[in-house]
Structure formats: structure tokens, C-alpha cells
ZADO-1210 file (C-alpha; in nm, 4 decimals, padded with zeros to 6 digits):
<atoms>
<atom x="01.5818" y="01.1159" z="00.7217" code="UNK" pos="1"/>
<atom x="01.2944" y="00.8045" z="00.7009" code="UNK" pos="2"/>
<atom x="00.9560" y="00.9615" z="00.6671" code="UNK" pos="3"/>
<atom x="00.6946" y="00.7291" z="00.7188" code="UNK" pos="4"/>
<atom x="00.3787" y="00.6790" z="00.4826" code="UNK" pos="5"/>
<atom x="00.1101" y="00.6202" z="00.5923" code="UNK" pos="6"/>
<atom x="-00.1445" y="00.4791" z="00.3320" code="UNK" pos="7"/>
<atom x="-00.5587" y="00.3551" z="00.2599" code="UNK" pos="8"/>
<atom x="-00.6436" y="00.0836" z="00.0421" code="UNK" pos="9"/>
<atom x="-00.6765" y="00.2762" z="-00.2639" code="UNK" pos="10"/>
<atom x="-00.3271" y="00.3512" z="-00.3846" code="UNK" pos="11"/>
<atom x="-00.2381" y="00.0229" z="-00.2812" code="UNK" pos="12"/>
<atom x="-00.5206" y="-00.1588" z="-00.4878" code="UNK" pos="13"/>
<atom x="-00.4792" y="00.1078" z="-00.7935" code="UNK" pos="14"/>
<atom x="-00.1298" y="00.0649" z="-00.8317" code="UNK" pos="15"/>
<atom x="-00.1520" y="-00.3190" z="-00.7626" code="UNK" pos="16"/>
<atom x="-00.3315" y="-00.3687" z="-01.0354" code="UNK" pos="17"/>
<atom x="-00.0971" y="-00.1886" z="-01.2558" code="UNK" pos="18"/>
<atom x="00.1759" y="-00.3447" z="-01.1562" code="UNK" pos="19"/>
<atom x="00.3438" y="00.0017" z="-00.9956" code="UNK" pos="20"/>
<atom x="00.3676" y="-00.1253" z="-00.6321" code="UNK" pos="21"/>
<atom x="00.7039" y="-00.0052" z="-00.5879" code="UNK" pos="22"/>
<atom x="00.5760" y="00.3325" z="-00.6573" code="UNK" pos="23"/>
<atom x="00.4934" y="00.3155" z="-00.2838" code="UNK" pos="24"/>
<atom x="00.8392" y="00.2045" z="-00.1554" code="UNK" pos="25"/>
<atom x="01.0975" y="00.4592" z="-00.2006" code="UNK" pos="26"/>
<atom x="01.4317" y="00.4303" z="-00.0460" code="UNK" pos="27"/>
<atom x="01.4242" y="00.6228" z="00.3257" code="UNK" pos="28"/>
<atom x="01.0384" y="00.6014" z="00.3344" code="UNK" pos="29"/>
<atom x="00.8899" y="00.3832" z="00.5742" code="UNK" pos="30"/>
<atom x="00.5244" y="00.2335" z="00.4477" code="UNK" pos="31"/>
<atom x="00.2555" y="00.2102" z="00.7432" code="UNK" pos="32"/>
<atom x="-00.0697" y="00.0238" z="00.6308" code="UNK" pos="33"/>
<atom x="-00.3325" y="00.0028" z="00.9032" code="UNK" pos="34"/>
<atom x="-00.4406" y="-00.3584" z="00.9778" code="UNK" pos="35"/>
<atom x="-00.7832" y="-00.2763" z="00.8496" code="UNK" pos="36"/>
<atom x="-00.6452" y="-00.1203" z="00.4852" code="UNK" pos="37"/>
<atom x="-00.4400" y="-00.4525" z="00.4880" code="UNK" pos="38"/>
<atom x="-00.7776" y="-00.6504" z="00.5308" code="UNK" pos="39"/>
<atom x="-00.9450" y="-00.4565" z="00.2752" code="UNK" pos="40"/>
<atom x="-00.6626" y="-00.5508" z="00.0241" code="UNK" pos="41"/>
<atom x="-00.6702" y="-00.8888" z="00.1487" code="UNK" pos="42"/>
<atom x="-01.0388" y="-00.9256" z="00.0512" code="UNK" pos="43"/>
<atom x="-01.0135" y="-00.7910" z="-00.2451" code="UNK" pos="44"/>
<atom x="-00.7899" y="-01.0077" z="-00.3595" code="UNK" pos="45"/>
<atom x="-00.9799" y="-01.3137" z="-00.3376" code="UNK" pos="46"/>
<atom x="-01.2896" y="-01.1702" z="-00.5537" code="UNK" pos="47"/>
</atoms>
């Protein structure tokens, strides 16, 4: 079965800067991340 994730900025940005990323990808799990979480992360990056 794929479940899909569906995710806001701040797992993504904690576990970024932790280096656990693949945290969020697990095999049969499909990640959704909204266009505007995606900006957010995007931003946030380049401060």
C-alpha cells in the first residue's frame, strides 16, 4: 500500500538541519509538500 504524506515546513526545516531528511521518505510512502511549504523552505534557505 503507498500512503501519502502530506507535510508543513516544519519537519522539513527541523530535520534539514539535522541532517535526518530521509526520516521523511520511507519506502511505500509518498511525500506531498504544498507549493507554498516548498517556498517557505526555499526562503529559508537563503537567510
Amino acid at each position: 500500500m503507498n500512503d501519502i504524506w502530506i507535510t508543513n515546513a516544519s519537519p522539513v526545516i527541523a530535520l534539514a538541519k539535522i541532517e535526518r531528511l530521509d526520516l521523511l521518505w520511507d519506502e511505500g510512502h509518498t511525500l506531498l509538500v504544498p507549493k507554498a511549504v516548498a517556498d517557505e523552505i526555499q526562503v529559508r534557505a537563503l537567510i
